[in-house]
C-alpha positions as CSV (number, residue, x, y, z in Angstrom):
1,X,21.2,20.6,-19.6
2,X,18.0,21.3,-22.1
3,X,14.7,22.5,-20.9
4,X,13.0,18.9,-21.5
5,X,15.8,17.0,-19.1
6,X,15.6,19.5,-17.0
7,X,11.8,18.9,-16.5
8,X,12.3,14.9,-16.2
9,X,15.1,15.8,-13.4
10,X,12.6,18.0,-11.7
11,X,9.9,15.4,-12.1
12,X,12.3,12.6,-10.7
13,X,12.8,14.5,-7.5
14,X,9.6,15.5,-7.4
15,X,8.8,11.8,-7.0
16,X,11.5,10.6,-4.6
17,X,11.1,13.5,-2.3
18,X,7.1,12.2,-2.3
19,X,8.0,8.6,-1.5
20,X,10.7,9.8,1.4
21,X,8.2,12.4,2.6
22,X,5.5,9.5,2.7
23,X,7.5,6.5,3.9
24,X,8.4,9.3,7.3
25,X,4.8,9.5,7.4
26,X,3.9,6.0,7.9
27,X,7.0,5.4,10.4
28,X,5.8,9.0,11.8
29,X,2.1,7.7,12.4
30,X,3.0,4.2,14.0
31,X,2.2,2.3,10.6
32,X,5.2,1.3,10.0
33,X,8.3,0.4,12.7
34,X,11.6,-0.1,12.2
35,X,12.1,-1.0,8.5
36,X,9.1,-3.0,8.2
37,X,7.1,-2.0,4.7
38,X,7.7,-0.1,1.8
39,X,6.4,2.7,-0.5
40,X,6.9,2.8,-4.4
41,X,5.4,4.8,-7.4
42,X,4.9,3.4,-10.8
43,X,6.5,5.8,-13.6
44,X,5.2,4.4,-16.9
45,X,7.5,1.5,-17.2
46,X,9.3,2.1,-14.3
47,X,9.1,1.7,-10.3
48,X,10.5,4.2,-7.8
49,X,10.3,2.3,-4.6
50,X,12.0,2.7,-1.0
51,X,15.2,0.6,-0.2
52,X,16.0,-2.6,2.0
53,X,16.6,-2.5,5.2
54,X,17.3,1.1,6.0
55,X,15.1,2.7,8.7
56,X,12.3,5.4,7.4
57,X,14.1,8.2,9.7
58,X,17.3,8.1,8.2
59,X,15.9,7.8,4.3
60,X,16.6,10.6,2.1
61,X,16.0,11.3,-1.9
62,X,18.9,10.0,-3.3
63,X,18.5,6.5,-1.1
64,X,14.9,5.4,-3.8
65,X,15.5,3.4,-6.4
66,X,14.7,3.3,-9.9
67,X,13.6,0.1,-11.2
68,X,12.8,-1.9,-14.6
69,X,9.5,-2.9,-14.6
70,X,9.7,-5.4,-17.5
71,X,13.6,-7.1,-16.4
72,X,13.5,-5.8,-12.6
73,X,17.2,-4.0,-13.1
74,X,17.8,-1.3,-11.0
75,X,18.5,1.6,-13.4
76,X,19.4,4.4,-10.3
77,X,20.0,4.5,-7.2
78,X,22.8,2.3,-5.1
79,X,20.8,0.7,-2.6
80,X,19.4,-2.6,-2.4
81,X,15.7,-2.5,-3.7
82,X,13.1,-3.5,-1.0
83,X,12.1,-7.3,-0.6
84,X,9.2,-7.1,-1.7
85,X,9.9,-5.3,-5.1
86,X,8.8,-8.4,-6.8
87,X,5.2,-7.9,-5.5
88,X,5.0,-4.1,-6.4
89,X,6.0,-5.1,-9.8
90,X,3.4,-8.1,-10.1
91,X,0.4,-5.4,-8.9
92,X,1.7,-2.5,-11.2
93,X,2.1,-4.9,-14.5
94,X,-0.9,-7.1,-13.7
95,X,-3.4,-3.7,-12.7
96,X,-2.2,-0.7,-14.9
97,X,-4.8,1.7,-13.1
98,X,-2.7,1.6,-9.9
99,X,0.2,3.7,-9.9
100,X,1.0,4.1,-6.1
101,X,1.2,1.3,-3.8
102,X,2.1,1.6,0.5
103,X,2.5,-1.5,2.2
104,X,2.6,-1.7,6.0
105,X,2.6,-3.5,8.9
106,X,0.2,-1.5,11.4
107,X,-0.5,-3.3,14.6
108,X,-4.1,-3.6,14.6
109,X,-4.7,-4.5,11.1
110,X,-1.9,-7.6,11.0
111,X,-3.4,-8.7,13.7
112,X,-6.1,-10.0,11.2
113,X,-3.8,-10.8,8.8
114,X,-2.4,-12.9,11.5
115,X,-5.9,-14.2,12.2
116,X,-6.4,-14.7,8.7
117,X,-9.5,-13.1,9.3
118,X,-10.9,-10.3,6.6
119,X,-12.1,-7.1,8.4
120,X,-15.7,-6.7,7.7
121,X,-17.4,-3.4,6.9
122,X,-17.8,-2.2,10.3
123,X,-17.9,1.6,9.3
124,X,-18.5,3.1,5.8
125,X,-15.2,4.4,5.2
126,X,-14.1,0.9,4.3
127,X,-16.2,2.0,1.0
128,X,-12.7,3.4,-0.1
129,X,-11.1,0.2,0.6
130,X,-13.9,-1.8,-1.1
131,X,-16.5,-4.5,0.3
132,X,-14.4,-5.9,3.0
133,X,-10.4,-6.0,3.8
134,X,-9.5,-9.9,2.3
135,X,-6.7,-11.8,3.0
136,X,-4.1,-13.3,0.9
137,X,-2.8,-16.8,1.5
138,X,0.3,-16.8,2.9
139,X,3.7,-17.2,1.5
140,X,7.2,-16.1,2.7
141,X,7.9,-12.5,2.2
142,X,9.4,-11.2,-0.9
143,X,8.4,-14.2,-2.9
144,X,6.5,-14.4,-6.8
145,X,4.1,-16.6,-5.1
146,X,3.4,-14.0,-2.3
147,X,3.1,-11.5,-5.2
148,X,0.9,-13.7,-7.0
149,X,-1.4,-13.8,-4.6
150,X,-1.7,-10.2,-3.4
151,X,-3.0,-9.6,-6.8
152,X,-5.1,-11.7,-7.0
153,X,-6.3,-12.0,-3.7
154,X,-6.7,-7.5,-3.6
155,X,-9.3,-8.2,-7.3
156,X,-10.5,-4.9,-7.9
157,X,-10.3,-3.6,-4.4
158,X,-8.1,-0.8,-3.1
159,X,-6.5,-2.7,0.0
160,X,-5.6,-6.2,1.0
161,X,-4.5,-8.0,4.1
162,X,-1.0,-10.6,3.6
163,X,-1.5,-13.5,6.2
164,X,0.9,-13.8,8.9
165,X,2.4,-10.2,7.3
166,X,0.3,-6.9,6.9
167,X,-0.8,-4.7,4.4
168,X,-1.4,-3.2,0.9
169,X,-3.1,-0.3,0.3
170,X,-2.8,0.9,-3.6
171,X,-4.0,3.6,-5.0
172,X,-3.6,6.3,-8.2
173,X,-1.7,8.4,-5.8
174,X,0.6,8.3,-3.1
175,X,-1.8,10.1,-1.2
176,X,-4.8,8.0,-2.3
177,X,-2.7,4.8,-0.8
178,X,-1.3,6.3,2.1
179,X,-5.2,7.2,3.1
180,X,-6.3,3.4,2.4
181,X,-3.2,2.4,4.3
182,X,-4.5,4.4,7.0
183,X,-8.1,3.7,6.6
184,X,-7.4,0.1,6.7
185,X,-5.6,0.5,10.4
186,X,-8.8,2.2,11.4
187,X,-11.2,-0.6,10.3
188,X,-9.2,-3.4,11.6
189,X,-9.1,-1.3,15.1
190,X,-13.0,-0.6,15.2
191,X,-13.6,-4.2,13.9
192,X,-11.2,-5.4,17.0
193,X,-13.0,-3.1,19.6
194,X,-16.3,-4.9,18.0
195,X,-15.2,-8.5,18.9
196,X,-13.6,-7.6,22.1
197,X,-17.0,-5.9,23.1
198,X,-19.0,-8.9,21.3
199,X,-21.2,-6.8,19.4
200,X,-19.7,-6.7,15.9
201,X,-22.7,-4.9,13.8
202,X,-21.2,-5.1,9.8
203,X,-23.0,-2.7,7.3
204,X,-25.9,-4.5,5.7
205,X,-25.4,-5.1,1.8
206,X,-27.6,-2.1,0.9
207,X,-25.8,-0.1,3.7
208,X,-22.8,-0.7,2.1
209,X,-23.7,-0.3,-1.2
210,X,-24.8,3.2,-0.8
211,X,-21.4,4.0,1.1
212,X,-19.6,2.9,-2.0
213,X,-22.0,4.8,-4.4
214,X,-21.2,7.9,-2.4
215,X,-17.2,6.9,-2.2
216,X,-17.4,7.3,-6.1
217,X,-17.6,11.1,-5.9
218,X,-15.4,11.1,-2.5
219,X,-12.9,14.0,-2.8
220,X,-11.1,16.1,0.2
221,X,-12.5,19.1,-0.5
């Protein structure tokens, strides 16, 4: 093997081992359960993303698939791509700046999607996210129309809520979109706490535009 396919094996791995190590996380942290959701990372004109119906626990490297963007062939792997490859492939064509994209179905943020009700900006970390948490319009899982409107229901936004479904967070890491993913679960649980309390107190449009001026320089350092 030469030194440069060396490197693209290395690279390969590198990825897969990030999307297994992330898709434990989200199971890990109660975002997803089951084999509900999926993780995938765009590699120029290819997708690596998680597999159908196999629980997060049990996933390992060799279980991601490698997918054609352009004809949707699976190129590697021996799995059954996720359901909702078509609407990872309909964000990463249609919204070339995203290369990472986690979807989930945490408890507290499907319940508005269920409510087809957008979480407002009830706390300035939803600057990362963007203005407010939309929600798409419904349409059965793993559909084009579904992933029609995720894109263009999430605009230029870094997270958006599927009725009657869950989440996507994107982002130009995995890390970036886990943290969204997250982030939204957080809002959509403060926001919850506000009703139940009645005393729902969004950030006021200059609140929140300062929150997203300071978001633009956000690192984790």
């Amino acid at each position: 093997m030469n030194k440069t396919k060396a490197k693209e094996v290395r690279e390969i791995m590198s990825i897969q081992n990030e999307i297994v190590k992330i898709a434990k996380q989200c199971y890990e942290t109660g975002l997803v359960v089951g084999t509900a959701g999926n993780v995938s990372v765009r590699e120029e004109d290819m997708m690596y993303i998680t597999p159908s119906a196999l629980p997060y626990n049990e996933m390992t490297e060799e279980d991601v698939l490698k997918v054609d963007l352009t004809t949707g062939k699976v190129i590697e792997g021996n799995r059954k791509p996720s359901s909702e490859t078509p609407m990872h492939t309909n964000i990463y064509l249609q919204k070339e700046e995203i290369k990472a994209i986690v979807h989930t179905h945490s408890t507290y943020a499907t319940i508005f999607a269920c409510a087809h009700k957008a979480i407002p900006p009830v706390h300035y970390v939803i600057a990362d996210i963007g203005r407010e948490v939309s929600v798409a319009p419904y349409a059965r899982y793993g559909s084009e129309s579904l992933a029609g409107y995720a894109v263009e229901t999430l605009g230029d936004a870094n997270g958006v809520l599927l009725a009657n479904h869950g989440v996507v967070a994107v982002g130009d890491t995995l890390a970036d979109a886990y943290r969204r993913a997250e982030a939204i679960e957080e809002l959509a649980l403060l926001s919850y706490g506000s009703h139940v309390l009645n005393s729902v107190n969004p950030l006021t449009e200059e609140e929140l535009d300062e929150a997203l001026e300071g978001f633009k320089t956000y690192t984790s350092n």
